[in-house]
N, C-alpha and C positions, 0 to 999 in steps of 0.2 A: 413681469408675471402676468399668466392669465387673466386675473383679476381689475387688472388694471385697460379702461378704456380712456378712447380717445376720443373727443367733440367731431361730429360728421364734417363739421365745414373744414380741418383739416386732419386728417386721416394720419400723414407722415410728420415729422417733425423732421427736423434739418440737425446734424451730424454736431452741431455746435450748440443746439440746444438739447440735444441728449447730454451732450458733456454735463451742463449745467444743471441737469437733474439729477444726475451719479455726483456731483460732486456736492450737490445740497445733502444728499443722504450719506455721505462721509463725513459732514463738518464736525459732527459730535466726538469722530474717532470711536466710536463703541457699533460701528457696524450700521446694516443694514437690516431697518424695521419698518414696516410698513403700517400704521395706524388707520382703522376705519374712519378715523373724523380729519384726516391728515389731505390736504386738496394740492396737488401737485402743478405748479404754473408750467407749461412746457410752452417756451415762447419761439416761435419762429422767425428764421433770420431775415426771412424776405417781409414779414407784416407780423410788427410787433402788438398781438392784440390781447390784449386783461380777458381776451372771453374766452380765450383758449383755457380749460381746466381738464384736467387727468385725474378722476377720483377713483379711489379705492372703494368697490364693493363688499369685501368680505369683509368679517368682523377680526379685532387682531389673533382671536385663539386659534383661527386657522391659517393664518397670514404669518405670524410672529417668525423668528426664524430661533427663536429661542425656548427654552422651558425654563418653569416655577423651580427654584431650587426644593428637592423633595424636604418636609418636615423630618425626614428617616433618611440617612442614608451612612453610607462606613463612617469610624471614625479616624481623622486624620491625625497626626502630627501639625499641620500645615508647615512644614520647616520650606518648603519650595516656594512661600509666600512671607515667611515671616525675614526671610534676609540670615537669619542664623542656624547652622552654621553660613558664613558664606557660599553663594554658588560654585566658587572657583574652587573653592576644597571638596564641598559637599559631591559635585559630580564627578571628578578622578576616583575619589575616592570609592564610592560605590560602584562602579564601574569596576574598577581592581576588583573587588569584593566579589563582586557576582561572578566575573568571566574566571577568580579562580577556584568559585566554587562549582560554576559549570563546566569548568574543563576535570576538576578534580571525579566529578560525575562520570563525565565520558569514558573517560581512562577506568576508570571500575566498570565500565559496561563492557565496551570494547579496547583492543587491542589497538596500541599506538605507535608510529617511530617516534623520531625525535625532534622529527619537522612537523609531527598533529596526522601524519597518512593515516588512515585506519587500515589496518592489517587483519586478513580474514585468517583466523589461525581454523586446523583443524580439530575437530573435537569426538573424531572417530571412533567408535567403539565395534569393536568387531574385525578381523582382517581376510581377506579375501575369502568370504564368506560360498562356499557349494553350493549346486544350483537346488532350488525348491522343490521337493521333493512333492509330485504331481498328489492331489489330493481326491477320495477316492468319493463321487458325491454320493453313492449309497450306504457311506461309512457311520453311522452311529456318533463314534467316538467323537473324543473334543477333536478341535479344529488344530491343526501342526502349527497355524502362524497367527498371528497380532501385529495388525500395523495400528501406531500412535500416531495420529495428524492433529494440525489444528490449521482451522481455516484462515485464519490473518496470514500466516507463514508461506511466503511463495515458494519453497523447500517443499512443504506437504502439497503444497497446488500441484507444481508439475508431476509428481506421484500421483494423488488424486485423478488428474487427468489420463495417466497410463492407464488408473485402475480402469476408470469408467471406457476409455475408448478399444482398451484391449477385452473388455466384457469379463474380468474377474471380482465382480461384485460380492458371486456367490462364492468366491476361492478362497478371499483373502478376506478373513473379516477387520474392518476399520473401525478403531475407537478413536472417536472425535474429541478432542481435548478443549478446555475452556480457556482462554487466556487471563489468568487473575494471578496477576502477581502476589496482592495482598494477602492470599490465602496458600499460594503456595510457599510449604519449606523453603523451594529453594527453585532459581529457575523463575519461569513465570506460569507452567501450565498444571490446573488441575484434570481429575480423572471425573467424568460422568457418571452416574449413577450406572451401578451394574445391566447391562442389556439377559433379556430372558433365554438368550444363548447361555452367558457367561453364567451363568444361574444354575441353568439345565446341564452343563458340560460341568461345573464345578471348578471353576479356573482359580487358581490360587488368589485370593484376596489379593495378595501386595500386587497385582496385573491390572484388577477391577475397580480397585478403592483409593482414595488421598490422592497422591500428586504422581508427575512425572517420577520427579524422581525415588518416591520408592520404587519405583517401578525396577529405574535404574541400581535402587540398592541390592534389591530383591536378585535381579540377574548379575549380581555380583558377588551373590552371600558366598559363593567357595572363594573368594578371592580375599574376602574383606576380613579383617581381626573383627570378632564380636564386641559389637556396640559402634563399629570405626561407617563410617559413611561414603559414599561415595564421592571422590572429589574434584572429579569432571563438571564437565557443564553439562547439563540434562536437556538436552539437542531433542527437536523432533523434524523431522519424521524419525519414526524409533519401529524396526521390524523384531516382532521376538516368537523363539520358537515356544510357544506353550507349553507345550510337553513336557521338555527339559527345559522348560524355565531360563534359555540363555538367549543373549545379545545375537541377533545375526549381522546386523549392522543400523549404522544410523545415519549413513550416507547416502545422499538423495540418488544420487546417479549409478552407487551401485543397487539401489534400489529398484530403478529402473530397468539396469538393465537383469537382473534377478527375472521382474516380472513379465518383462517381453521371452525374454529364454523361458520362462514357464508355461508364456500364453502359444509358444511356438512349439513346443513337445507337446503339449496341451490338444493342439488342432491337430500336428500329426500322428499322435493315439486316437482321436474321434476318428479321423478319416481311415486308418487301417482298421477299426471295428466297424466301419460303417460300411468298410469296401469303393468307398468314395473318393479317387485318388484325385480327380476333376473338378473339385468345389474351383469355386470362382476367384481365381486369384486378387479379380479389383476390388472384389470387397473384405480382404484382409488388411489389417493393421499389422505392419511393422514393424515398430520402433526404431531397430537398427538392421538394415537390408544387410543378408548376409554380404560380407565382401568390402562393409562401407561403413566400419568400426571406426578406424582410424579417420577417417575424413568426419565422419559424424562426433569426435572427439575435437577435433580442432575447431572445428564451425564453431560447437559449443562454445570451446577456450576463446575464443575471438568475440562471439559477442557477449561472454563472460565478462571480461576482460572493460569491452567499452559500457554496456551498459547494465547487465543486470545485476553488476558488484559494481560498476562504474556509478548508477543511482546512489547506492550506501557510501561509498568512500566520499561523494559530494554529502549525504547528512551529517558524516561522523567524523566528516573533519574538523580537526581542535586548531587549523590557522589556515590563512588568507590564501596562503603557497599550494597547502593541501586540496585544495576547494579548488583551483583554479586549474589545477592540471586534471582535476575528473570530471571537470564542469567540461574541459577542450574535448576528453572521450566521449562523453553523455552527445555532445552536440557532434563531434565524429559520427558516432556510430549510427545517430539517428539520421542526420545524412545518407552516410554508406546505406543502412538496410532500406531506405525511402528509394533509393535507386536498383538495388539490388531488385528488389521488388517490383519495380516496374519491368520487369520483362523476366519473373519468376513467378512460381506460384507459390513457393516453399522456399523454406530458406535455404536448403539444401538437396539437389534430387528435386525428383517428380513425382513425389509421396510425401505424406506427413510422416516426420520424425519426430525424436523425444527433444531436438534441438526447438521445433517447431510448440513443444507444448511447455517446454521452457520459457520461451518467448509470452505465449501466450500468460502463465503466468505473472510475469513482469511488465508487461503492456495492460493488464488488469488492473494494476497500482499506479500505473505514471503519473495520470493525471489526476488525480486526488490524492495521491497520498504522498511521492516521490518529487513531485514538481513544488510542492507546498510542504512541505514538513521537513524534505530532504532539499531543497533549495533546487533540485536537479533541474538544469534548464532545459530550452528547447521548444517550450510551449507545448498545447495540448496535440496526441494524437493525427485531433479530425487534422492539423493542420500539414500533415504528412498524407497524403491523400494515398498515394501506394500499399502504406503499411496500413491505414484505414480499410482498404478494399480487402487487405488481406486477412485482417483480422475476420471482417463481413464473408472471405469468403471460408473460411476456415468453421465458422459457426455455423453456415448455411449447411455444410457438408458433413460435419460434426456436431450437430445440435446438442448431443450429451456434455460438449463445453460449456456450454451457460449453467449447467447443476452442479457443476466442481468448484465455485467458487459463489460466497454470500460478499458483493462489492463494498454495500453501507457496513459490516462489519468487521469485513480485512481491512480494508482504508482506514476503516476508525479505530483500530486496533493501535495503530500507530499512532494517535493520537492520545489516549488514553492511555497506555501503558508507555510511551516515551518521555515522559512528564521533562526531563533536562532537555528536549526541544521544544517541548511545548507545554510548560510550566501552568498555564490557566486550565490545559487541560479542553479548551473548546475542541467540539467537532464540528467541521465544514458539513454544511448539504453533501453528500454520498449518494448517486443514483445507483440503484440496481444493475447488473453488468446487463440486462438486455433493454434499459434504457441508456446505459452508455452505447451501444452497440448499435443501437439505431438513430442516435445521435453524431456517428461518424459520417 
């Protein structure tokens, strides 16, 4: 320890007389402690001299390597110190206990085989929903649509992110949802306090107030016997048509592509009122280049596949089998896109795609929330230096990505609302995404 000096006339001690002082401050067997009035002989092997002394300057309160037991503290059983029940019983047996009341957990959260895989079932509502009918911005009237996000949910992120880099902020209005299980019906998200749109437009209460899922009862009331509820899971992101009150869907990627087909009719009505057939093509957002549906469907399915379902099927696995073969995708895929990337700029194409704000998504969570809470391996980001530069450059060029997602409280979401992984409920340090981001 720092604390600790040594007499000038000999500086070093010899290898054998170090033994001898680690082995003086074992003899007790109750550890290592270092006493202010405690004068250590450290003798050397070449000149055995009584003047050699090693004393300790600090006092033991700073020194100790122990604490006071508190006067306050929980109260125990002590059964792991009294011998009864025996340890040989006592620990099989709790162990059964917990892993099957944790798995019993699981399986009421998510979908399982029979091996522990977790299974992404769908929970679709809505079926090949018609394109957005363009909105007129000198119209008075309520608004035609409602999208439901909430910020933990990488589902609402890559939306969120269309909305912002396709520029329909003002098109589509977004109600931001809470994640509070405890107060939600049903589901985990409530409804914020009515916005002064929703107010002024007169949007039917069950859209603006309580939870998700009235939301979802409300656009089902022609469907449902009175008094009957809905008995889906209350999914979000959730698009609804206000007007008539109905589901358009609640599928993130028909969502997507909804909003890029909107924001594309969208620019080609500005430009034939404008007379402006020549706007600058490099500074349009795509989502899906015409011609490159299919291919921009697969990329997705593929890095779907290794890691942005690959991360969850490592948290939500209920056995050892399960966990090990999406651990091999996680650490696949993170491979492949680290090379990919090295002589790409996108994941797909020479333009940002909705593949690319998918990603982006799920590379927001890895390392805080997915690598620790979901076990997903791999290690952090920065340590993939390709996909690091790509994220850096992806922000620099899209700087509206850093406002689509709040990091300390997506991350911690998972924390706090998955309690059967993380039972005490602590949340790790969460750095904001543009100190993650400058951290790569």
């Amino acid at each position: 320890p720092s604390s600790v000096t040594t007499n000038s006339a000999h500086p070093q001690t010899t290898h054998a007389s170090k033994s001898k002082w680690i082995q003086s401050q074992h003899c007790s067997g109750s550890g290592l402690s270092i006493r202010s009035s405690t004068i250590l002989h450290a003798t050397s092997d070449s000149n055995n001299n009584d003047n050699d002394v090693v004393s300790s300057s600090s006092s033991s309160s700073s020194t100790s390597l122990y604490e006071k037991i508190p006067s306050k503290k929980p109260w125990t059983f002590g059964i792991l110190t009294s011998g009864f029940p025996p340890q040989q019983i006592l620990v099989p047996v709790v162990k059964f206990v917990t892993f099957q009341v944790w798995r019993l957990m699981m399986n009421e959260l998510v979908t399982h085989d029979e091996d522990g895989r977790f299974i992404r079932e769908s929970f679709q509502a809505g079926n090949n929903p018609l394109p957005l009918d363009l909105t007129d911005a000198d119209d008075a009237a309520a608004p035609m649509y409602k999208l439901y996000m909430g910020n933990p949910c990488p589902w609402c992120h890559r939306v969120k992110a269309a909305i912002a880099l396709l520029d329909l902020e003002d098109d589509i209005p977004v109600t931001m949802l809470i994640d509070n299980a405890e107060k939600a019906s049903k589901g985990g998200w409530i409804l914020p306090k009515p916005s002064p749109e929703d107010t002024k437009h007169a949007i039917a209460d069950e859209l603006t107030t309580g939870d998700l899922a009235g939301v979802y009862n409300y656009c089902y009331r022609e469907i449902l016997e009175e008094g009957e509820r809905y008995k889906g899971r209350c999914t979000a992101p959730l698009l609804v048509d206000v007007r008539s009150g109905t589901i358009v869907t609640n599928e993130s990627n028909e969502i997507m592509v909804l909003l890029n087909d909107y924001a594309r009719r969208k620019r080609m009505m500005e430009q034939q009122q404008s007379g402006d057939d020549d706007a600058a093509a490099a500074d349009v957002v795509d989502l899906r280049p015409i011609g490159m549906d299919d291919e921009v469907d697969r990329v997705a399915k593929y890095w779907f596949d290794l890691l942005w379902n690959g991360s969850y099927r490592c948290g939500f696995s209920t056995s050892q089998i399960a966990y090990d073969e999406a651990a091999a995708d996680v650490l696949k895929g993170l491979d492949e896109m680290n090379t990919h990337l090295a002589s790409n700029s996108y994941l797909i194409g020479e333009s940002i795609t909705e593949v690319d704000l998918k990603n982006f998504a799920w590379v927001t969570r890895h390392d805080y929330a997915y690598t620790v809470i979901f076990k997903s391996p791999g290690g952090r980001i920065a340590q993939y230096p390709n996909i690091a530069s790509y994220v850096k450059r992806l922000v620099e060029k899209y700087p509206k990505l850093l406002d689509t997602v709040d990091m300390p409280d997506a991350c911690g979401s998972y924390y706090r609302q998955l309690f059967m992984l993380n039972f005490g409920r602590i949340v790790p340090y969460i750095p904001s995404v543009r100190e993650w981001v400058a951290g790569l």
